[in-house]
LUMGU-62768 format. One record per residue (C-alpha): residue in three letters; x, y, z; residue number from 0. Coordinates in steps of 0.001 Angstrom, whole numbers, plus 524288, in hexadecimal, padded with zeros to 5 digits. Layout:
N
rec resn = ALA X = X Y = Y Z = Z resi = NUM
...
//
This chain:
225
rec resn = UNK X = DE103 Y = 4DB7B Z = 99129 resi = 0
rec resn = UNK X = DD7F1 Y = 4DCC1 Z = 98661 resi = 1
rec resn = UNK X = DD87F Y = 4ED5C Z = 98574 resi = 2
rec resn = UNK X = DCB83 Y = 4F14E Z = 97DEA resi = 3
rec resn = UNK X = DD37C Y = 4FCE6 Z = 976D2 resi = 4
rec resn = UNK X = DDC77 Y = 4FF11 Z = 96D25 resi = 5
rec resn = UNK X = DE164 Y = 50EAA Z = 97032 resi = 6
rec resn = UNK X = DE118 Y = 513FE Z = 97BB9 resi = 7
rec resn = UNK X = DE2C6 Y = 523BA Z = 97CD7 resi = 8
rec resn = UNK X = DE7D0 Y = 52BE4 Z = 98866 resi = 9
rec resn = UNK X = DE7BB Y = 5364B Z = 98E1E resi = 10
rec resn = UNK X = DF483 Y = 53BB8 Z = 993E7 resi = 11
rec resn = UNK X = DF3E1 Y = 54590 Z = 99F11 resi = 12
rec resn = UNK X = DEDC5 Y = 53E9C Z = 9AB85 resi = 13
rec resn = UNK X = DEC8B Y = 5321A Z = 9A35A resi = 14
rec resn = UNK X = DF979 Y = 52D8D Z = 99FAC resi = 15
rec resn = UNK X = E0203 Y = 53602 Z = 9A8B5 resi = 16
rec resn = UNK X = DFF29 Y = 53E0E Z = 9B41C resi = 17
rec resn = UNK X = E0594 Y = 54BCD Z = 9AEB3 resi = 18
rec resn = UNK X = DFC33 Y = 5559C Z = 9B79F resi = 19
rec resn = UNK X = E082C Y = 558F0 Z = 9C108 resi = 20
rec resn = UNK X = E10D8 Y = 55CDB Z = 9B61F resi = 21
rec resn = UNK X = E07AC Y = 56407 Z = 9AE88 resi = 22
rec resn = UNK X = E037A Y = 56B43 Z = 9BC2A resi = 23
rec resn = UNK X = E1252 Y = 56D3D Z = 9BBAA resi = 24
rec resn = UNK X = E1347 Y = 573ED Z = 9AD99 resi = 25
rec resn = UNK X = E0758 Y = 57AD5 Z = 9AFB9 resi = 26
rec resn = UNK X = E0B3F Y = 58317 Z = 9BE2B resi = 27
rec resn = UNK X = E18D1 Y = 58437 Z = 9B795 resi = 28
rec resn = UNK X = E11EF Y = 58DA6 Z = 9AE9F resi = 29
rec resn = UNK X = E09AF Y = 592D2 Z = 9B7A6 resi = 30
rec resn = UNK X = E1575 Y = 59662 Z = 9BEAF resi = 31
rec resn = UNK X = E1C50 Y = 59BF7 Z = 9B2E2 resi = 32
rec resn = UNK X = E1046 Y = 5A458 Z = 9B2E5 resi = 33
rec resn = UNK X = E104A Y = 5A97A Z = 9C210 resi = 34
rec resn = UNK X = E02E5 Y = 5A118 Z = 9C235 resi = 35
rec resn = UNK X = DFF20 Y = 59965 Z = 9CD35 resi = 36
rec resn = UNK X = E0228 Y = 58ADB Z = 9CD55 resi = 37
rec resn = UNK X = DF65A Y = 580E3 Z = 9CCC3 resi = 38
rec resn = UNK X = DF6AA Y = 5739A Z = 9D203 resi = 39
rec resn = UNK X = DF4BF Y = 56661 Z = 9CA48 resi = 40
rec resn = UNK X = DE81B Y = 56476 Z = 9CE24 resi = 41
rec resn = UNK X = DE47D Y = 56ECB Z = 9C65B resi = 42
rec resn = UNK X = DED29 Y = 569C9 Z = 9BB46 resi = 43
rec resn = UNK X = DE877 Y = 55DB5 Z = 9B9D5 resi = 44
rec resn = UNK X = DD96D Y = 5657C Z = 9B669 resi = 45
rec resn = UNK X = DE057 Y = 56AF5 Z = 9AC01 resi = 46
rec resn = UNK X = DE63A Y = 55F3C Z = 9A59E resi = 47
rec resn = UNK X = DDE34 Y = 558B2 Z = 998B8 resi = 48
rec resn = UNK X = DDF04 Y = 56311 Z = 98E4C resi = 49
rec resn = UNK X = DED28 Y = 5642B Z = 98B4C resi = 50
rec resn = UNK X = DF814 Y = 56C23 Z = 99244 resi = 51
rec resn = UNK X = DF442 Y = 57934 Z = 98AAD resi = 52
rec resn = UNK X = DE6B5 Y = 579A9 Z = 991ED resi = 53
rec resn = UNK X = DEC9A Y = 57400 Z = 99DBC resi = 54
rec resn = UNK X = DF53B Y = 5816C Z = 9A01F resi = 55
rec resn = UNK X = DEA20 Y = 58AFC Z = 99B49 resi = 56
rec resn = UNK X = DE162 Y = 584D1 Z = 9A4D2 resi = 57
rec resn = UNK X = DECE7 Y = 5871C Z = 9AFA7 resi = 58
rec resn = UNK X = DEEAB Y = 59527 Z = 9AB47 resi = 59
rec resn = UNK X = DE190 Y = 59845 Z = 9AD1D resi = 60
rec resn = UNK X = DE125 Y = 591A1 Z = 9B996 resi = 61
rec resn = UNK X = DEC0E Y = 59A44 Z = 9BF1F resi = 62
rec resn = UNK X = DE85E Y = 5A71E Z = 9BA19 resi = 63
rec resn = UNK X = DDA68 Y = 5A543 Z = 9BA55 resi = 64
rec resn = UNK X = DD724 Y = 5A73B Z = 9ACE5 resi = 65
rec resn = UNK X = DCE67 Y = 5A0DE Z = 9A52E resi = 66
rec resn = UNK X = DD3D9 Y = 5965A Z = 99B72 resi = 67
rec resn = UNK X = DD0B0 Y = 59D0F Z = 98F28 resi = 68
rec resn = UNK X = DD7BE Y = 5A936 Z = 99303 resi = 69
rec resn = UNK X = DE403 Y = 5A1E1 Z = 995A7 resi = 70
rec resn = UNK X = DE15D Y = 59A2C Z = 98941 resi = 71
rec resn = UNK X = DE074 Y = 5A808 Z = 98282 resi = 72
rec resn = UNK X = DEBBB Y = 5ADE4 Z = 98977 resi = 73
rec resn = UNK X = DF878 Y = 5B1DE Z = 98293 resi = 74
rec resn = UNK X = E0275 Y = 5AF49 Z = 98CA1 resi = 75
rec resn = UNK X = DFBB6 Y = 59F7D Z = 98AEF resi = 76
rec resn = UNK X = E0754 Y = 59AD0 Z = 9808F resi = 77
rec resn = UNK X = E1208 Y = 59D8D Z = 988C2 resi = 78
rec resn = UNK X = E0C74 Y = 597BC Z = 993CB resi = 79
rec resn = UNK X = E0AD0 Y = 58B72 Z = 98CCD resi = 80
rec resn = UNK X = E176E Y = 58D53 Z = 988AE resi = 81
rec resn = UNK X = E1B90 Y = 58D7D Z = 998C4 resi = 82
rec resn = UNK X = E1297 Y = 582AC Z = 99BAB resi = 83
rec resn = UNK X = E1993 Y = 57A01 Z = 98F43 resi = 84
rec resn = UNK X = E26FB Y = 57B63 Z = 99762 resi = 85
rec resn = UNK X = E23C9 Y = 578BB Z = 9A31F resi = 86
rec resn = UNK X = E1AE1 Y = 56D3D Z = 99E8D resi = 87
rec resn = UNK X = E257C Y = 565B3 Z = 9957F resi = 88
rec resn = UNK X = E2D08 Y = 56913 Z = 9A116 resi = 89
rec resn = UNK X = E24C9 Y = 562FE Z = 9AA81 resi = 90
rec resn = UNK X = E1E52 Y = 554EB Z = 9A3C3 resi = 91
rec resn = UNK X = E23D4 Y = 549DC Z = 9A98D resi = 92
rec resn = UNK X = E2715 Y = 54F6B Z = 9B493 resi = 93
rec resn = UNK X = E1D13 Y = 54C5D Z = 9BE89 resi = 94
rec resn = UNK X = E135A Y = 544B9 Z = 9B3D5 resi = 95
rec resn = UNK X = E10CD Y = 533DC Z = 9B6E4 resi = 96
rec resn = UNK X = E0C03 Y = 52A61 Z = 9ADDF resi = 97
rec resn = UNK X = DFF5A Y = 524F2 Z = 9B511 resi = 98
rec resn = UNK X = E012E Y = 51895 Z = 9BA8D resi = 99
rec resn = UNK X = DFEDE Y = 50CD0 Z = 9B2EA resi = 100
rec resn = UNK X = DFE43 Y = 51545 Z = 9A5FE resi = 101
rec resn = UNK X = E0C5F Y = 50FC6 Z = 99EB0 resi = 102
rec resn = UNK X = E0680 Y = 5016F Z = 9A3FE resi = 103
rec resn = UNK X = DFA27 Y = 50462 Z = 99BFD resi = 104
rec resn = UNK X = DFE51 Y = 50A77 Z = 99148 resi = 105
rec resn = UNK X = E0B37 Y = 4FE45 Z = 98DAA resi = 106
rec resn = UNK X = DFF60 Y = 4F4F7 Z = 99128 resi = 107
rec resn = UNK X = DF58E Y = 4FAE1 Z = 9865F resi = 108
rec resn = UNK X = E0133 Y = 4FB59 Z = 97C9E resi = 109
rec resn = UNK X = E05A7 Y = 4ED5C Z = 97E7A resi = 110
rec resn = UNK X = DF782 Y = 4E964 Z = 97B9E resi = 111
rec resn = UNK X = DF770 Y = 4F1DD Z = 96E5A resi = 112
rec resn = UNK X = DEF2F Y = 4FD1B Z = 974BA resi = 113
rec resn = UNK X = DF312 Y = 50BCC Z = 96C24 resi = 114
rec resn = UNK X = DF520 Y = 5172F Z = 97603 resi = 115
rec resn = UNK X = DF353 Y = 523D6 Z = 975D8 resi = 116
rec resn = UNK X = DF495 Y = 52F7C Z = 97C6D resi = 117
rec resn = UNK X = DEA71 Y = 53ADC Z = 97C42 resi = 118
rec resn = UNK X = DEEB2 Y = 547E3 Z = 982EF resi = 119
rec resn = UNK X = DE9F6 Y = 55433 Z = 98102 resi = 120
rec resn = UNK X = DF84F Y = 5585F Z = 985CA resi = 121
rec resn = UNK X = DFFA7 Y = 55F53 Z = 97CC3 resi = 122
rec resn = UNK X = E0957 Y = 555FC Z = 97635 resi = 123
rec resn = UNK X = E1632 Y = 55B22 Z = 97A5D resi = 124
rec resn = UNK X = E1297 Y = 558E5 Z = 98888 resi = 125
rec resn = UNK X = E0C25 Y = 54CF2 Z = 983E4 resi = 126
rec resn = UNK X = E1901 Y = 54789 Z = 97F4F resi = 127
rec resn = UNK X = E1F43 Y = 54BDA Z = 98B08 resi = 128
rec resn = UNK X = E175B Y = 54462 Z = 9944B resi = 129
rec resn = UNK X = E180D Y = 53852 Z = 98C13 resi = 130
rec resn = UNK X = E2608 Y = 5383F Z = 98BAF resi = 131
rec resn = UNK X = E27D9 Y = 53B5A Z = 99A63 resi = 132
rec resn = UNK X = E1FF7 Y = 52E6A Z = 99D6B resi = 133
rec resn = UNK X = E246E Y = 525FC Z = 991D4 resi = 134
rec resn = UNK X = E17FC Y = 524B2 Z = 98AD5 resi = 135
rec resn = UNK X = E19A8 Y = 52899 Z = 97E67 resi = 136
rec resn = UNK X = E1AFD Y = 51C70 Z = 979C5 resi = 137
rec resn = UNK X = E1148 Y = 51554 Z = 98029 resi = 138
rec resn = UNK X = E0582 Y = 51D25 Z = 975DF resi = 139
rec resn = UNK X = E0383 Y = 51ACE Z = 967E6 resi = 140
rec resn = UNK X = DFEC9 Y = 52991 Z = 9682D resi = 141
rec resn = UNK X = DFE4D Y = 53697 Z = 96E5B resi = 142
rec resn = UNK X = DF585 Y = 541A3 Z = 96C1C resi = 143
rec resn = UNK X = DF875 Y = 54DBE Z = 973CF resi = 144
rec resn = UNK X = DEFF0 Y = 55983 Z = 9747E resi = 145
rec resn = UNK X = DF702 Y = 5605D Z = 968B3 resi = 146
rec resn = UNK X = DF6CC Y = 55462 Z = 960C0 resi = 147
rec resn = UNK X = DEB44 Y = 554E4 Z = 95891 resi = 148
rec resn = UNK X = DE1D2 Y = 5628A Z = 955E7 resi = 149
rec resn = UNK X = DD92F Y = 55E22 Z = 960AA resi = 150
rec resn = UNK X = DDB41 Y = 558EC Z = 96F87 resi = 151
rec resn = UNK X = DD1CA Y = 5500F Z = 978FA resi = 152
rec resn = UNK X = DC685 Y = 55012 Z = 97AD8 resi = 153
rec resn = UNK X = DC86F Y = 5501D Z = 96C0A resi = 154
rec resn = UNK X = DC618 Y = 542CE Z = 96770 resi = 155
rec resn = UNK X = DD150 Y = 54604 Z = 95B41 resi = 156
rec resn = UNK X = DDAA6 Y = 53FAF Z = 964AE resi = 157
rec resn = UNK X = DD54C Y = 5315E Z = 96620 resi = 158
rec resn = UNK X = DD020 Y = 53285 Z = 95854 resi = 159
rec resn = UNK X = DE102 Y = 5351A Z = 95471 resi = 160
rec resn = UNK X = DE2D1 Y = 526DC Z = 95C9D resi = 161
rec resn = UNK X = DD71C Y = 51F50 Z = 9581B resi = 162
rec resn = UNK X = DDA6B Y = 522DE Z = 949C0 resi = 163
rec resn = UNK X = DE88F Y = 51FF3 Z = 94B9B resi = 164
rec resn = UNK X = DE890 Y = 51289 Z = 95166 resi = 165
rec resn = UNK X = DDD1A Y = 50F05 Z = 94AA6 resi = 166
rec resn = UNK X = DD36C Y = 50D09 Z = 956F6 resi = 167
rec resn = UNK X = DC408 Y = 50F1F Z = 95A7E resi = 168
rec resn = UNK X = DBFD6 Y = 51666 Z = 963BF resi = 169
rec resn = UNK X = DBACE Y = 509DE Z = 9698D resi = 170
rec resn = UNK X = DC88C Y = 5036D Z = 96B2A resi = 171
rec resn = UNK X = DCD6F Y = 510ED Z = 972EE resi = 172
rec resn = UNK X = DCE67 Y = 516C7 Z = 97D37 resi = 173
rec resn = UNK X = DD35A Y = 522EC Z = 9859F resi = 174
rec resn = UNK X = DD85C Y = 52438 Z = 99173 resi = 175
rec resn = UNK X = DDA22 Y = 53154 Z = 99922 resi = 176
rec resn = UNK X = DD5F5 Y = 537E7 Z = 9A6B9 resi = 177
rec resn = UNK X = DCD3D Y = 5420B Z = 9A227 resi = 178
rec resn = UNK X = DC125 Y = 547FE Z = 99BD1 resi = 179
rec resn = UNK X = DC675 Y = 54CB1 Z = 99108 resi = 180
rec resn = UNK X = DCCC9 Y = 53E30 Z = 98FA8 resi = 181
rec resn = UNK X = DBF2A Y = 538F9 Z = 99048 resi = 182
rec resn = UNK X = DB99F Y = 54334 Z = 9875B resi = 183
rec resn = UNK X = DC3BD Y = 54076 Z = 97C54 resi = 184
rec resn = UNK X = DC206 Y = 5325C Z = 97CE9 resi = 185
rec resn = UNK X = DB3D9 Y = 53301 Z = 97AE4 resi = 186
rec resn = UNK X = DB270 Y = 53DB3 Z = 97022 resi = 187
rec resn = UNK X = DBBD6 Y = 532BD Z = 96B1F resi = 188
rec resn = UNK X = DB070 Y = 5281F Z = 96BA0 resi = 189
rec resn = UNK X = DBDEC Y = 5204D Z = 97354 resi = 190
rec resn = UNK X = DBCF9 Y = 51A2C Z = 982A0 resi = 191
rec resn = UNK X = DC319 Y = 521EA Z = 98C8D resi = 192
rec resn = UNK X = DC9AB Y = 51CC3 Z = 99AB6 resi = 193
rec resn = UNK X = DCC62 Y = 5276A Z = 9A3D5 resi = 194
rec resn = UNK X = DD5C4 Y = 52799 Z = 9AF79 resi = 195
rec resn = UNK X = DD22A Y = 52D1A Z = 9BBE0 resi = 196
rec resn = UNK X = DDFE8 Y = 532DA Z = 9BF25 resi = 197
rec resn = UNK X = DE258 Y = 53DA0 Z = 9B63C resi = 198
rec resn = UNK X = DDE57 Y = 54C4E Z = 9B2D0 resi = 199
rec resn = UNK X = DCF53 Y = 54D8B Z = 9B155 resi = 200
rec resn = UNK X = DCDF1 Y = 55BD1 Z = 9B436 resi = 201
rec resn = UNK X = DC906 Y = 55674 Z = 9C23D resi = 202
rec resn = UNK X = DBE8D Y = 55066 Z = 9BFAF resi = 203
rec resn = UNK X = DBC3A Y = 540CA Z = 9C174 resi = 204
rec resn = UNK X = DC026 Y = 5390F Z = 9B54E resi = 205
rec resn = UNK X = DB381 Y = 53297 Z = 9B764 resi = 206
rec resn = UNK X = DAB71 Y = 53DCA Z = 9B261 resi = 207
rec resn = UNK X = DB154 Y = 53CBA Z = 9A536 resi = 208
rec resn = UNK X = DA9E7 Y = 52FBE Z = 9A36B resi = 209
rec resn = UNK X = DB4F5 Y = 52527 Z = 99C37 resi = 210
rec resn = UNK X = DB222 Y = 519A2 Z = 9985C resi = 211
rec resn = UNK X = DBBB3 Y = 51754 Z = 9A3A9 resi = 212
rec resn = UNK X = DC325 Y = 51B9A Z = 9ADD0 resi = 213
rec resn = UNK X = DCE1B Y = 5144F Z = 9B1D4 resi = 214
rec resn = UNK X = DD689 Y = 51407 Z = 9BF4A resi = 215
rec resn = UNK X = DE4A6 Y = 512B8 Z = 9B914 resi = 216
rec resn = UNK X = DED0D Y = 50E56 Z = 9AD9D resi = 217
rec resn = UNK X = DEC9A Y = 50134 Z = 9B185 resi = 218
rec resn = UNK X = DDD9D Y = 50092 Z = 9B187 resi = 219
rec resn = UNK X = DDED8 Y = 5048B Z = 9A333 resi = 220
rec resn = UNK X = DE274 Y = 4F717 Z = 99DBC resi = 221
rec resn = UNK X = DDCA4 Y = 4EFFB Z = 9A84D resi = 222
rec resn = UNK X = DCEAB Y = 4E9A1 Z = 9A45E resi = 223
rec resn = UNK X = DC3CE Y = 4F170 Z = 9ACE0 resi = 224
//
């Protein structure tokens, strides 16, 4: 196969691996360390795209019915996110899946001399976590958590860090994720972006986000369209 680009970037949560039920896990463990009412994954998975920190403010307000910027402002936050960090190393791997198809993929676009990288706005000590769990730290030339660099997607600053490293246009990459803010980083990189239908859009359709593509699966991935 004759694979028109030389990096390919992407995202992890709802991508790579399925890690809503864990996270829901993590999150109503500290909810419950709280007295706060559980919430269900559903409402999880809306929550999922700008890192773990924003993830468990968004659940706090949720449960007490405050608004966001008060439990951003609150001084009881640290030591919740100190609760949630427990229970959430405690948790990843636990009820997480790679996607199917993705470890196919990903050994195919190495073989064939593709660089891979992943782009999370997860902070990296989860990020780690999850790799490890699944055995996939290996399979990316580089990762870029949401605590790696001053700025996190939609930021461009991420795929600028991979372009400049491996010494590839924007017209040789390309991203691959499952959500807006996927699509939104790829183009205020000037790179192509392929999203996947099966992962955590905040509820809406992928479709609205407008990628160049959207693909079905893994597999469809390195098979020519």
């Amino acid at each position: 196969m004759d694979f028109p680009y030389d990096l390919v970037m992407f995202d992890l949560d709802g991508t790579l691996v399925e890690t809503a039920p864990e996270i829901c896990d993590a999150v109503n463990d500290t909810l419950r360390d709280l007295g706060l009412p559980a919430v269900d994954q559903t409402q999880a998975e809306r929550w999922i795209g700008h890192g773990t920190h924003e993830l468990l403010i968004e659940a706090l307000a949720f449960a007490t019915g405050a608004d966001a910027k008060a439990v951003r402002a609150s001084e009881s936050l640290s030591s919740t996110v100190g609760s949630f960090d427990k229970h959430y190393q405690r948790r990843c791997g636990t009820r997480s899946r790679l996607y199917p198809g993705v470890r196919e993929a990903l050994a195919f676009l190495r073989t064939n001399g593709v660089k891979l990288a992943v782009i999370t706005n997860k902070e990296g000590r989860y990020t780690d976590t999850v790799l490890a769990v699944h055995k996939l730290r290996d399979s990316f030339d580089r990762v870029i958590s949401g605590d790696s660099l001053p700025t996190k997607k939609p930021n461009p600053a991420c795929v600028h860090a991979c372009l400049h490293e491996f010494g590839v246009p924007p017209s040789r990459a390309l991203f691959v994720g499952d959500s807006s803010i996927d699509a939104a980083t790829a183009r205020n990189a000037g790179v192509e972006v392929w999203l996947l239908p099966h992962g955590y859009n905040m509820g809406a359709p992928i479709e609205q986000c407008r990628p160049d593509r959207v693909i079905a699966d893994f597999p469809a991935l390195i098979t020519k369209s």
